[in-house]
N, CA, C and O atoms as a GROMACS GRO file, in nm:
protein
  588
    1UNK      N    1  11.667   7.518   4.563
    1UNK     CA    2  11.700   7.602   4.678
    1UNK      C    3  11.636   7.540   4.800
    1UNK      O    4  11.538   7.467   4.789
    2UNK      N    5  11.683   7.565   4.901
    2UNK     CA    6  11.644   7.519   5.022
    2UNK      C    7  11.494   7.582   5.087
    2UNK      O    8  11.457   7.696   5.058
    3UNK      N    9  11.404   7.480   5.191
    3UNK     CA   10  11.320   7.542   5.222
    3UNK      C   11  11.288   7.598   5.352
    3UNK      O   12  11.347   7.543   5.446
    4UNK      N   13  11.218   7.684   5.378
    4UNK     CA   14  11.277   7.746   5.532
    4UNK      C   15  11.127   7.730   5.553
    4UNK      O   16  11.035   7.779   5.489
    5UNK      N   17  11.124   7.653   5.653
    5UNK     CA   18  10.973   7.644   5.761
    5UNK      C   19  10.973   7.726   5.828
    5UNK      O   20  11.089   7.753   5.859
    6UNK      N   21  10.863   7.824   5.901
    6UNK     CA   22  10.861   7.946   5.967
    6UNK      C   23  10.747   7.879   6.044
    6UNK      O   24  10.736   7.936   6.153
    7UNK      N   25  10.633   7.754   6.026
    7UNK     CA   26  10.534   7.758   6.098
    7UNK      C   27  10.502   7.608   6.131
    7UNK      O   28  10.577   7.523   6.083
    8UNK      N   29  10.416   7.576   6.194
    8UNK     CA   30  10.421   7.443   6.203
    8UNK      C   31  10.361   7.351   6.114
    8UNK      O   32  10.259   7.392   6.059
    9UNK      N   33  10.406   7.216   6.081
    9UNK     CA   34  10.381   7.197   5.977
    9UNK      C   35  10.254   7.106   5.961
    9UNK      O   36  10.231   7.051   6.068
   10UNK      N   37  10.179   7.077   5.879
   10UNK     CA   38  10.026   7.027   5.835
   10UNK      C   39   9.988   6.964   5.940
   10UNK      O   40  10.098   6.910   5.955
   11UNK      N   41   9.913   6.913   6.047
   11UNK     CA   42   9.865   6.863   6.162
   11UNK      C   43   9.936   6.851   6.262
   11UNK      O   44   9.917   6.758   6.341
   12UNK      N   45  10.024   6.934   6.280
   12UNK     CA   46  10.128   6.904   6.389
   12UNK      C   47  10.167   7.114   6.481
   12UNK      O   48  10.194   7.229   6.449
   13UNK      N   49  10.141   7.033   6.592
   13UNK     CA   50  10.156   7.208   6.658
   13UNK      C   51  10.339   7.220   6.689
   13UNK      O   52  10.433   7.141   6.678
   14UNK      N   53  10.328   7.315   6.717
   14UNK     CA   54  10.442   7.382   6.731
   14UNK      C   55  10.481   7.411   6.904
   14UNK      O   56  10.440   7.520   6.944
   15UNK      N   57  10.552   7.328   7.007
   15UNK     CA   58  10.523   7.359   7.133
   15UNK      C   59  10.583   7.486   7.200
   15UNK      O   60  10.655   7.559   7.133
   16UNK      N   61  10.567   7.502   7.280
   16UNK     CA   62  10.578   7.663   7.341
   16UNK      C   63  10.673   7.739   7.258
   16UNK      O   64  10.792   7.754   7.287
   17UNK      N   65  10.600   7.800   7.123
   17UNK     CA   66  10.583   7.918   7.038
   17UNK      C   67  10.664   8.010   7.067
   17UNK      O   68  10.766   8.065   7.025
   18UNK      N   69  10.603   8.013   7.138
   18UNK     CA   70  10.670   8.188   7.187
   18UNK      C   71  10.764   8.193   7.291
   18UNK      O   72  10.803   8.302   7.334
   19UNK      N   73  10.818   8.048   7.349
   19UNK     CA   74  10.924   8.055   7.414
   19UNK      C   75  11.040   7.956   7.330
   19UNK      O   76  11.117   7.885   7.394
   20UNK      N   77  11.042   7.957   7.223
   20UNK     CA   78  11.132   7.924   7.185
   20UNK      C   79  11.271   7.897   7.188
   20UNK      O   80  11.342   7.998   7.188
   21UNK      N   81  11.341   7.763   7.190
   21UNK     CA   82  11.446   7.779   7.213
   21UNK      C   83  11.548   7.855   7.215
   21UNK      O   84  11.542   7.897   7.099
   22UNK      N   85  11.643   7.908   7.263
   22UNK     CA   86  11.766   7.915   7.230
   22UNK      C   87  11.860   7.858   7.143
   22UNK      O   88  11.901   7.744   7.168
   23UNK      N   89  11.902   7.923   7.037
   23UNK     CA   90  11.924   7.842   6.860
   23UNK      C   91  11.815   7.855   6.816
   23UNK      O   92  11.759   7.745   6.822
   24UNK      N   93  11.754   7.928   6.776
   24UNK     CA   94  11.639   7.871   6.679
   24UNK      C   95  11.640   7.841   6.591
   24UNK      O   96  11.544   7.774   6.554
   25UNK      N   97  11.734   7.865   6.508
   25UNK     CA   98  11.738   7.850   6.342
   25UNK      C   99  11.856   7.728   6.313
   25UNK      O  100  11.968   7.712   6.361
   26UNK      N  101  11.780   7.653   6.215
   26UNK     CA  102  11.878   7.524   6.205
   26UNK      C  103  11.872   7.466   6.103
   26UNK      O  104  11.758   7.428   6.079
   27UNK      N  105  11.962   7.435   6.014
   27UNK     CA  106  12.002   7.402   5.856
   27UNK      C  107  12.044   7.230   5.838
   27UNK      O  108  12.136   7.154   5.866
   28UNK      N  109  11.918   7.226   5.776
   28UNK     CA  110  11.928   7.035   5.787
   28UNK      C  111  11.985   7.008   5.642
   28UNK      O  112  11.918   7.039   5.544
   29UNK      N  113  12.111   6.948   5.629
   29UNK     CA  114  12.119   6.914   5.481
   29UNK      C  115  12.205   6.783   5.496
   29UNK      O  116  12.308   6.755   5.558
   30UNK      N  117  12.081   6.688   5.377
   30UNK     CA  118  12.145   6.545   5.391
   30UNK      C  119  12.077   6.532   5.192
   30UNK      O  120  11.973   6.583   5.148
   31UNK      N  121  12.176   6.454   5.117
   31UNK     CA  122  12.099   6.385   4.977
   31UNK      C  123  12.021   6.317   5.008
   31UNK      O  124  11.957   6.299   4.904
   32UNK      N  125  11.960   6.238   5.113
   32UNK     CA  126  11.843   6.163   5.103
   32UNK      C  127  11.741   6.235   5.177
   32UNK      O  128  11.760   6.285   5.288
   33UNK      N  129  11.609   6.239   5.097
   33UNK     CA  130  11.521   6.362   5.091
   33UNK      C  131  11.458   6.270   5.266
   33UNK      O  132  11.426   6.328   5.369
   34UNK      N  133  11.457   6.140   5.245
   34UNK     CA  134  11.358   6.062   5.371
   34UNK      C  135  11.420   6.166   5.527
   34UNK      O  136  11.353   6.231   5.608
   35UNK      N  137  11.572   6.145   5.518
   35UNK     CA  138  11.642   6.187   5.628
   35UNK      C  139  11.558   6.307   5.680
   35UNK      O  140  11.484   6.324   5.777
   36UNK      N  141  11.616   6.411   5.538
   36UNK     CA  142  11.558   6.561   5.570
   36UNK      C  143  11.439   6.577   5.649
   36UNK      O  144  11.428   6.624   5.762
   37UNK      N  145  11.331   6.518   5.554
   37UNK     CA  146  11.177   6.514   5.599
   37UNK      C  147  11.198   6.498   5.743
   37UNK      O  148  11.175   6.587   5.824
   38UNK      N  149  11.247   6.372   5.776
   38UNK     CA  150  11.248   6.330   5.916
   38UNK      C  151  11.286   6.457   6.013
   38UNK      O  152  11.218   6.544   6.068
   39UNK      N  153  11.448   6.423   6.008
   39UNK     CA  154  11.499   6.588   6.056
   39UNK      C  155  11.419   6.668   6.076
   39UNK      O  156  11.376   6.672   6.191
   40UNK      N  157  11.372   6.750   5.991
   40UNK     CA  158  11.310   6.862   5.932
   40UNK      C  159  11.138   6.833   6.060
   40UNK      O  160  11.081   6.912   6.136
   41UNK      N  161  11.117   6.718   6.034
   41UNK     CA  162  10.984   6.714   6.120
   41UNK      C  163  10.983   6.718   6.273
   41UNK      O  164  10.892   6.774   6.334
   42UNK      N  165  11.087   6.656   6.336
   42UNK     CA  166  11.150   6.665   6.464
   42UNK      C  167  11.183   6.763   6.489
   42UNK      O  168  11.149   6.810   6.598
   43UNK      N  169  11.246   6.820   6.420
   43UNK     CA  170  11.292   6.990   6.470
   43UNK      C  171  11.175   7.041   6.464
   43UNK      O  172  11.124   7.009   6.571
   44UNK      N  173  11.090   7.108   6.398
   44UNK     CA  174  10.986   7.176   6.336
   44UNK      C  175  10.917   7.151   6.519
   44UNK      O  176  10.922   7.240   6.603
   45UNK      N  177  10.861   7.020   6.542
   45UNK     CA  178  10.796   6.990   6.662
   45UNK      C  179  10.853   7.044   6.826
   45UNK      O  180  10.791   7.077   6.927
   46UNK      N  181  10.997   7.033   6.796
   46UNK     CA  182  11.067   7.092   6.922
   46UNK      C  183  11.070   7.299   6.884
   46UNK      O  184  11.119   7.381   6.961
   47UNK      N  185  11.018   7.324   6.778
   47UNK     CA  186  11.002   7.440   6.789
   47UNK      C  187  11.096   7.556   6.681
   47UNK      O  188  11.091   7.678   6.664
   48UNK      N  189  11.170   7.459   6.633
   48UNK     CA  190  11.314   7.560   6.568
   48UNK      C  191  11.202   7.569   6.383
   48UNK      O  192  11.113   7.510   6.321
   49UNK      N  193  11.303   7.700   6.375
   49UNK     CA  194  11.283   7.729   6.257
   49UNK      C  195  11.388   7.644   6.126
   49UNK      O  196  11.511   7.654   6.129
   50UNK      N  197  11.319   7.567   6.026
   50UNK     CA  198  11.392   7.489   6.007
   50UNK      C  199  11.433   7.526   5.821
   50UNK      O  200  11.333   7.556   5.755
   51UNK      N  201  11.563   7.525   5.747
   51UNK     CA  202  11.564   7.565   5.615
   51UNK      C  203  11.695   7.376   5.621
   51UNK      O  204  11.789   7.331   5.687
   52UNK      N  205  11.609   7.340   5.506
   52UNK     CA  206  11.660   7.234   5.412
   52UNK      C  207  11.774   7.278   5.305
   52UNK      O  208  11.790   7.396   5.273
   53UNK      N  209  11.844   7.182   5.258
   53UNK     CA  210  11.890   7.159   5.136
   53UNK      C  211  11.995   7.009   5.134
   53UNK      O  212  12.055   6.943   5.219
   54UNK      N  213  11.981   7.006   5.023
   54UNK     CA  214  12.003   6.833   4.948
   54UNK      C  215  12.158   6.815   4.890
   54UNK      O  216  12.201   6.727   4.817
   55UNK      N  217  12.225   6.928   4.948
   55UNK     CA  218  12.341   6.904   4.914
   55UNK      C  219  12.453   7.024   5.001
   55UNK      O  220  12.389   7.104   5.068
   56UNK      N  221  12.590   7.041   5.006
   56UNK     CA  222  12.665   7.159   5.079
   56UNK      C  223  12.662   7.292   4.988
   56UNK      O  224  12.655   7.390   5.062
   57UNK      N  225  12.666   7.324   4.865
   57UNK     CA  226  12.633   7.368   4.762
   57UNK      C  227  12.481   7.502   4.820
   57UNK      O  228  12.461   7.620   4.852
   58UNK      N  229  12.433   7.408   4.805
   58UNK     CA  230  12.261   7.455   4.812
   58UNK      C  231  12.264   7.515   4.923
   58UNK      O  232  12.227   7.633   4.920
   59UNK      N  233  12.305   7.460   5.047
   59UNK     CA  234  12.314   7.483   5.166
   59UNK      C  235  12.377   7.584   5.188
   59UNK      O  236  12.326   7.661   5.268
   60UNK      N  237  12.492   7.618   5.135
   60UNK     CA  238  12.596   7.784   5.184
   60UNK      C  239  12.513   7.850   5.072
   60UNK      O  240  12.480   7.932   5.158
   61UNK      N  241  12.453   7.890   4.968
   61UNK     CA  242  12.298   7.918   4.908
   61UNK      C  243  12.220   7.974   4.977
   61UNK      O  244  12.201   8.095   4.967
   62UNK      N  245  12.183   7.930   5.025
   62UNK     CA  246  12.046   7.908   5.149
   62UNK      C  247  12.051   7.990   5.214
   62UNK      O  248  11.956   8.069   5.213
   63UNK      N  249  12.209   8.019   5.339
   63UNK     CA  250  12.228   8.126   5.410
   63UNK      C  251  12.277   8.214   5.360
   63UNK      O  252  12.270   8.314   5.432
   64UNK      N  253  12.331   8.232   5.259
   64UNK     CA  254  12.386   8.340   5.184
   64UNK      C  255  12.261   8.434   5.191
   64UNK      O  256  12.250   8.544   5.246
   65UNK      N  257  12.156   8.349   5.109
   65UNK     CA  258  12.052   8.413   5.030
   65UNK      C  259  11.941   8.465   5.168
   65UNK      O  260  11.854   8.549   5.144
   66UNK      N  261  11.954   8.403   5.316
   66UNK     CA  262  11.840   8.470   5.367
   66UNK      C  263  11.980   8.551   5.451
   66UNK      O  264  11.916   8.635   5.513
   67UNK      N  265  12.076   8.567   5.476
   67UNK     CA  266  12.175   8.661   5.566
   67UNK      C  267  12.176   8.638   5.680
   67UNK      O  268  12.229   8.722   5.754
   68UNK      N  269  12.112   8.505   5.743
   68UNK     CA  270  12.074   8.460   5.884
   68UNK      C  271  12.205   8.353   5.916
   68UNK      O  272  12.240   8.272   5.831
   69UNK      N  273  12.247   8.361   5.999
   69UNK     CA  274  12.346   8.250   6.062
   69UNK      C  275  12.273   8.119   6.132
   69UNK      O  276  12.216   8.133   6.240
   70UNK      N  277  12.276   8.002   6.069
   70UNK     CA  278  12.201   7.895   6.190
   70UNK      C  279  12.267   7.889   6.280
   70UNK      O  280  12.390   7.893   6.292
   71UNK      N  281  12.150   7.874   6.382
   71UNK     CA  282  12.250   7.850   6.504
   71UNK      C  283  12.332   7.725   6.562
   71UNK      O  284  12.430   7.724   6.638
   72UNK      N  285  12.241   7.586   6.485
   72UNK     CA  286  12.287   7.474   6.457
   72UNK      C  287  12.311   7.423   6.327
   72UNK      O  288  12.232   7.477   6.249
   73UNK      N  289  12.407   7.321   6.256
   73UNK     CA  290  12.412   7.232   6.124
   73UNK      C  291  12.390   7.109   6.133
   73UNK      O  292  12.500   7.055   6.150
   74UNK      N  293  12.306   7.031   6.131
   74UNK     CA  294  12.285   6.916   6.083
   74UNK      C  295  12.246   6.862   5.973
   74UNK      O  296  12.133   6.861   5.924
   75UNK      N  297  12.412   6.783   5.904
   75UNK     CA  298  12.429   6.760   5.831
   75UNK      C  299  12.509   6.594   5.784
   75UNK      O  300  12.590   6.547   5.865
   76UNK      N  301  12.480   6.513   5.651
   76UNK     CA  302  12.545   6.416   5.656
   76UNK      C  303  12.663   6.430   5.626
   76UNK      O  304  12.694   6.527   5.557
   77UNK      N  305  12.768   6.332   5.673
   77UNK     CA  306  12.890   6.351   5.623
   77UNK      C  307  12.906   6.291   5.485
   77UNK      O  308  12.968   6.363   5.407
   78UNK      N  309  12.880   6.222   5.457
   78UNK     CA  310  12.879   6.164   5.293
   78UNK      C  311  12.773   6.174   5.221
   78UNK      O  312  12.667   6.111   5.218
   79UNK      N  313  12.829   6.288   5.145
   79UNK     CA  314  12.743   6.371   5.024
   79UNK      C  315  12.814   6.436   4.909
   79UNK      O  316  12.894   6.529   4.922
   80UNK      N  317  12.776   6.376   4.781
   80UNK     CA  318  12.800   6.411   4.691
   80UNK      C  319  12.862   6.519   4.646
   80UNK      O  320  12.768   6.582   4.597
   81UNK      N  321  12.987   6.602   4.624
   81UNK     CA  322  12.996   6.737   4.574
   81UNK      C  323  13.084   6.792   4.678
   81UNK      O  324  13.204   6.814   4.662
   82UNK      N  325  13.009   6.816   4.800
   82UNK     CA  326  13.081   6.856   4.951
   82UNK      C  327  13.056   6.780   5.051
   82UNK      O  328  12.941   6.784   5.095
   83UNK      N  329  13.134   6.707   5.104
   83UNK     CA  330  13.103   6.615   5.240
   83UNK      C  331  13.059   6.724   5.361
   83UNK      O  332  13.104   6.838   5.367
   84UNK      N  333  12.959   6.667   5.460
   84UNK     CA  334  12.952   6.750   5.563
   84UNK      C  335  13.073   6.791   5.619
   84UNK      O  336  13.100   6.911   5.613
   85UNK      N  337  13.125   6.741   5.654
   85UNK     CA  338  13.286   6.812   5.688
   85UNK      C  339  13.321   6.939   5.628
   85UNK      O  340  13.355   7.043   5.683
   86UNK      N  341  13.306   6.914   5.513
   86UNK     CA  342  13.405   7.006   5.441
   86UNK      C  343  13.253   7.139   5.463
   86UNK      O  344  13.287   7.257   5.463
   87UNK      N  345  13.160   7.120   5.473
   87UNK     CA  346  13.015   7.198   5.463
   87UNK      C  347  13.061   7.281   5.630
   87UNK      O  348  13.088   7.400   5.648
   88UNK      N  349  13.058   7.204   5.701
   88UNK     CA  350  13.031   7.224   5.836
   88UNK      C  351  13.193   7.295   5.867
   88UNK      O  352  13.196   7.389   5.946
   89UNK      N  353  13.340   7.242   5.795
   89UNK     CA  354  13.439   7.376   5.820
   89UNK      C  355  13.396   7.464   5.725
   89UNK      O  356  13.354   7.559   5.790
   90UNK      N  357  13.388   7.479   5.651
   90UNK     CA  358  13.397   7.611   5.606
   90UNK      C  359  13.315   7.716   5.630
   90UNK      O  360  13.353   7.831   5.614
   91UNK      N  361  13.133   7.669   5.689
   91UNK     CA  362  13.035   7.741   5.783
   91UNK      C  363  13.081   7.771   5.890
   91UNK      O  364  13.051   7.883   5.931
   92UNK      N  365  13.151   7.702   5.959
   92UNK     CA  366  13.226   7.748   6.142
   92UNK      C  367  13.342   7.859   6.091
   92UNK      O  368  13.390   7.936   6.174
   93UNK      N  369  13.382   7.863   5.959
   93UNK     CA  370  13.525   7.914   6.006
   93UNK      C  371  13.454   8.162   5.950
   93UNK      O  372  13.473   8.277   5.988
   94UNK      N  373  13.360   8.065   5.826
   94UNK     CA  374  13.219   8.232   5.831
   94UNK      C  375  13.176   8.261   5.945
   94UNK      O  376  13.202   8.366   6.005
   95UNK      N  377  13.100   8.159   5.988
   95UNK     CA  378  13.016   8.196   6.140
   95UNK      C  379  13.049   8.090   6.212
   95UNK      O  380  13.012   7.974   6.197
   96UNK      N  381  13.151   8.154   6.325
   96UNK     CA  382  13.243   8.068   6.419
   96UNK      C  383  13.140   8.025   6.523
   96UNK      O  384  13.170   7.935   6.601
   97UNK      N  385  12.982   8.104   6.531
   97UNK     CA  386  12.869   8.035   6.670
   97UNK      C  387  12.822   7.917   6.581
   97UNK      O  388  12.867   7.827   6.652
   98UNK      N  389  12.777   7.867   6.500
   98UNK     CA  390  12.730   7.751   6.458
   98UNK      C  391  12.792   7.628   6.555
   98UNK      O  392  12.913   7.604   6.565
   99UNK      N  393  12.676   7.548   6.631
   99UNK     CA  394  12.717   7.452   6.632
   99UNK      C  395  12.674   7.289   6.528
   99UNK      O  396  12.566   7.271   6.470
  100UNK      N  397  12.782   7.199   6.531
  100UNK     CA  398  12.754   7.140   6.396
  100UNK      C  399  12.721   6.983   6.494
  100UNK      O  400  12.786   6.948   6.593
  101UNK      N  401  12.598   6.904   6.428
  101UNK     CA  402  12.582   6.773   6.453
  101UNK      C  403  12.601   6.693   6.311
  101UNK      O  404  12.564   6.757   6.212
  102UNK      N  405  12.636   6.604   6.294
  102UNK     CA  406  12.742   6.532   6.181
  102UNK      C  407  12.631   6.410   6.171
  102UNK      O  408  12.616   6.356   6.280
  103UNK      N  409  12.575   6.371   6.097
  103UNK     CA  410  12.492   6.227   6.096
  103UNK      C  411  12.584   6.142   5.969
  103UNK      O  412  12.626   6.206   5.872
  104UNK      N  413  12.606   6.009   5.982
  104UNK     CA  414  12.654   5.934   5.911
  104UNK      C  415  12.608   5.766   5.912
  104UNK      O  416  12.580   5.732   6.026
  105UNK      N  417  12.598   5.687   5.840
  105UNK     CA  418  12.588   5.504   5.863
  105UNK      C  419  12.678   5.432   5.846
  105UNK      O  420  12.671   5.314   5.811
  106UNK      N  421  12.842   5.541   5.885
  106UNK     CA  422  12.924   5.473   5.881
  106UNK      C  423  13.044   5.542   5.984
  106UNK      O  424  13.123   5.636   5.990
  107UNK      N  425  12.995   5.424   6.058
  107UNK     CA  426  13.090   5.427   6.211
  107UNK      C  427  13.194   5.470   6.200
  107UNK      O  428  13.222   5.570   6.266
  108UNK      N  429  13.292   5.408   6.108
  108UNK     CA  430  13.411   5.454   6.077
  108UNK      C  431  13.428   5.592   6.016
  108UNK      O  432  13.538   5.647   6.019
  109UNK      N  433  13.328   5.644   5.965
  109UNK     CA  434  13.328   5.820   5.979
  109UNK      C  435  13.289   5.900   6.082
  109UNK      O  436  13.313   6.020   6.091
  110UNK      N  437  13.229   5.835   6.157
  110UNK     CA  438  13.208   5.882   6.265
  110UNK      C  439  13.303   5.917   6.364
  110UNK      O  440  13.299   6.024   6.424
  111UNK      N  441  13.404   5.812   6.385
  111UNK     CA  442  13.484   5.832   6.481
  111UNK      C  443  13.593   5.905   6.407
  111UNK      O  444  13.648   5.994   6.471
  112UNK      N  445  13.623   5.890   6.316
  112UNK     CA  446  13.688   6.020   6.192
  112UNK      C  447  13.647   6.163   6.238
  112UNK      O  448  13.706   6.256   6.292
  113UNK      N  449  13.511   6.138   6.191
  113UNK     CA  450  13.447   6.284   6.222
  113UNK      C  451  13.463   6.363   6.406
  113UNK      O  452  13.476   6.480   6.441
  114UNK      N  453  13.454   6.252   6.473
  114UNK     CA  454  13.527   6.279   6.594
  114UNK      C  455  13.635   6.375   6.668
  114UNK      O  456  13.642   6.475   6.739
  115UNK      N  457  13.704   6.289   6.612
  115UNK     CA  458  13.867   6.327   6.575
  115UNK      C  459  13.926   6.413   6.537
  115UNK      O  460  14.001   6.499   6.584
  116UNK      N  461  13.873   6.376   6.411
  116UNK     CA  462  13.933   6.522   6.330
  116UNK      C  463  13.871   6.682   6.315
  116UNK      O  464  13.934   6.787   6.300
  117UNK      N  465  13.740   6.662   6.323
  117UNK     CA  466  13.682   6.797   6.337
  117UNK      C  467  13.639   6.873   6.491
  117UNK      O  468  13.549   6.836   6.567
  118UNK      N  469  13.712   6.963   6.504
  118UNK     CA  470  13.716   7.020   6.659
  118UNK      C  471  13.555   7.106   6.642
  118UNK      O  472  13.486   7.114   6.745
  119UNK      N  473  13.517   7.149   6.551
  119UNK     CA  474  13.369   7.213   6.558
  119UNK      C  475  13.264   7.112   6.592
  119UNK      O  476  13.164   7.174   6.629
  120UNK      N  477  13.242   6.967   6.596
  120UNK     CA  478  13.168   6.878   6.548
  120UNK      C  479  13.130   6.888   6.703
  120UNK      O  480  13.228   6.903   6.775
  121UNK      N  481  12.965   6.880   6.789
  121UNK     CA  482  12.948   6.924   6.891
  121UNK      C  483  12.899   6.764   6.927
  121UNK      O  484  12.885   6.719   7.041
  122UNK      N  485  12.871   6.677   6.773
  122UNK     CA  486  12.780   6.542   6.838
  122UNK      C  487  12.793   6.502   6.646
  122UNK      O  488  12.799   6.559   6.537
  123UNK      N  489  12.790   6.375   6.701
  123UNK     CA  490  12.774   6.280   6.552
  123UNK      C  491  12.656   6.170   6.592
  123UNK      O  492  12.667   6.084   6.679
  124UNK      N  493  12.546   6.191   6.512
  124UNK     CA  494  12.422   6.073   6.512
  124UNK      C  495  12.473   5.932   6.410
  124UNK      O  496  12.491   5.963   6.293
  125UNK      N  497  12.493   5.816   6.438
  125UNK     CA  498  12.528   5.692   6.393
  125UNK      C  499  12.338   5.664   6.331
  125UNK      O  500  12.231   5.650   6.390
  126UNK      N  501  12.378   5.666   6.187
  126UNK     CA  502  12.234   5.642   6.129
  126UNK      C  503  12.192   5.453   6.122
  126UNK      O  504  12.285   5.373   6.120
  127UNK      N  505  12.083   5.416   6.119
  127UNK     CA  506  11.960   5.486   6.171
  127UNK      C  507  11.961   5.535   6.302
  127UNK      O  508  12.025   5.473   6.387
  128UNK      N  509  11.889   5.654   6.337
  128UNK     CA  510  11.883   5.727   6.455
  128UNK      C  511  11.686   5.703   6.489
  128UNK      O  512  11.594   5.701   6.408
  129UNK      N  513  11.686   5.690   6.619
  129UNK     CA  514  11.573   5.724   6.694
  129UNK      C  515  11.556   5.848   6.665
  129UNK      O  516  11.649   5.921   6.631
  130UNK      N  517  11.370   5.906   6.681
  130UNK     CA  518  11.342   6.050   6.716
  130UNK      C  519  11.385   6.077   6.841
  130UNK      O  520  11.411   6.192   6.876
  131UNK      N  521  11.396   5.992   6.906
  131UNK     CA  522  11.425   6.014   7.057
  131UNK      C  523  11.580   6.037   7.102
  131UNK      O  524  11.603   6.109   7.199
  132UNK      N  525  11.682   5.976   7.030
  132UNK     CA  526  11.778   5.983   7.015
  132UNK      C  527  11.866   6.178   6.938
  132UNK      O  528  11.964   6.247   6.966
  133UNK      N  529  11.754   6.182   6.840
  133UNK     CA  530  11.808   6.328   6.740
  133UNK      C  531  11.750   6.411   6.836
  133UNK      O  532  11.828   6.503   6.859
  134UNK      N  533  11.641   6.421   6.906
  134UNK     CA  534  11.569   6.513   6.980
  134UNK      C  535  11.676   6.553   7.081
  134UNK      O  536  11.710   6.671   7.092
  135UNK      N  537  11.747   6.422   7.180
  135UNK     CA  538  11.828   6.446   7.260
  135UNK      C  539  11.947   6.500   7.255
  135UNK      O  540  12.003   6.546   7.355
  136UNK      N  541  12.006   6.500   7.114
  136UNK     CA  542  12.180   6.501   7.084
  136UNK      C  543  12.123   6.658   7.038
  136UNK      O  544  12.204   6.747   7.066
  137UNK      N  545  11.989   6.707   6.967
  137UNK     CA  546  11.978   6.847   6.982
  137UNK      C  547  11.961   6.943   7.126
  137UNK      O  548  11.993   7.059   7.152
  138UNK      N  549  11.909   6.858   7.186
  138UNK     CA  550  11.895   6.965   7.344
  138UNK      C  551  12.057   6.939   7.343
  138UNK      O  552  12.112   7.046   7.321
  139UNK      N  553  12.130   6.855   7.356
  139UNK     CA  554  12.273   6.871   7.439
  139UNK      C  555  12.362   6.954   7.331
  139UNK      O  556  12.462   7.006   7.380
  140UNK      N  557  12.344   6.971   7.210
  140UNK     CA  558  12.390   7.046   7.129
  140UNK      C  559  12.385   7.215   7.123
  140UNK      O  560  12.465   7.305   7.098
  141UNK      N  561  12.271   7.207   7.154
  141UNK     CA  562  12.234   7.360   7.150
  141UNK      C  563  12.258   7.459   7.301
  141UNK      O  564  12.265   7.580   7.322
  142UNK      N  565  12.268   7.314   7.401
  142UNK     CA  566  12.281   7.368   7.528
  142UNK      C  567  12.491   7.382   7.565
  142UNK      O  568  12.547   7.410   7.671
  143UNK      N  569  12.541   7.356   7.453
  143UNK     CA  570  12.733   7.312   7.429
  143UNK      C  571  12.747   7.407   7.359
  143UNK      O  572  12.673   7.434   7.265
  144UNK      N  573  12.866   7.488   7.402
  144UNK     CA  574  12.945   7.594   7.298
  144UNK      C  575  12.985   7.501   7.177
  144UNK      O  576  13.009   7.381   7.173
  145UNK      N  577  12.983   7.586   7.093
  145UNK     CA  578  13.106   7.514   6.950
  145UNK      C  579  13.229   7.501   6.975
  145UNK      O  580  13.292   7.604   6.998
  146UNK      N  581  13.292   7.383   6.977
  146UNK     CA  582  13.371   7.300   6.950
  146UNK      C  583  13.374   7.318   7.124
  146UNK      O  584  13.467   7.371   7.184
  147UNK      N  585  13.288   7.279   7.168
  147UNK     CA  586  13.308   7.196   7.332
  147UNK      C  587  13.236   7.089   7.311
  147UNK      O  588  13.224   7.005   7.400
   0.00000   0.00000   0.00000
């Protein structure tokens, strides 16, 4: 099952707490656990409340099981079982506010993912900078879904 961070995590603060973004809640799911961690640690630092899972499966799980809507998805597109795509329509079409960021290491899904998915608010081309995911989340969270 997925894990939901509520606080900041082992030596690392949490910046303005109590003014927390707008979106707070945000569902990182990629099969490679390194990604997550990463993800998962970048967000955590910009302040969002963050719940994991390692597959699309686990992930519609996850929100089922706490009844919370994320307000963002970041997720890979090539994954075992359910591709982010298929993760990220069928979450927009339950909860039409989700906006979705798409991470992939393959360009050519990317511009796929582009294209074809009108929910998709931003696609990260892996490897990604912290500086890079930090940014495509402010412009994400600050963009309606599917603008």
């Amino acid at each position: 099952m997925g894990e939901t961070e509520r606080g900041a995590p082992d030596g690392l603060a949490v910046p303005g707490r109590g003014a927390r973004p707008t979106g707070g809640r945000v569902l990182v799911v990629d099969d490679e656990s390194a990604v997550r961690i990463l993800v998962q640690s970048v967000l955590r630092t910009m302040g969002y409340e963050v719940t994991t899972a390692s597959g699309g499966r686990e992930a519609l799980r996850a929100v089922y099981a706490e009844s919370a809507t994320p307000d963002l998805l970041v997720a890979d597109i090539d994954m075992p079982g359910m591709t982010g795509i298929e993760l990220a329509a069928r979450l927009t079409v339950e909860r039409p506010t989700v906006r979705v960021i798409l991470m992939t290491g393959d360009a050519a899904s990317a511009a796929r993912a582009r294209d074809r998915a009108r929910f998709v608010v931003a696609v990260l081309l892996k490897p990604f900078t912290t500086s890079e995911l930090r940014e495509v989340v402010r412009e994400a969270i600050g963009e309606p879904p599917g603008g």
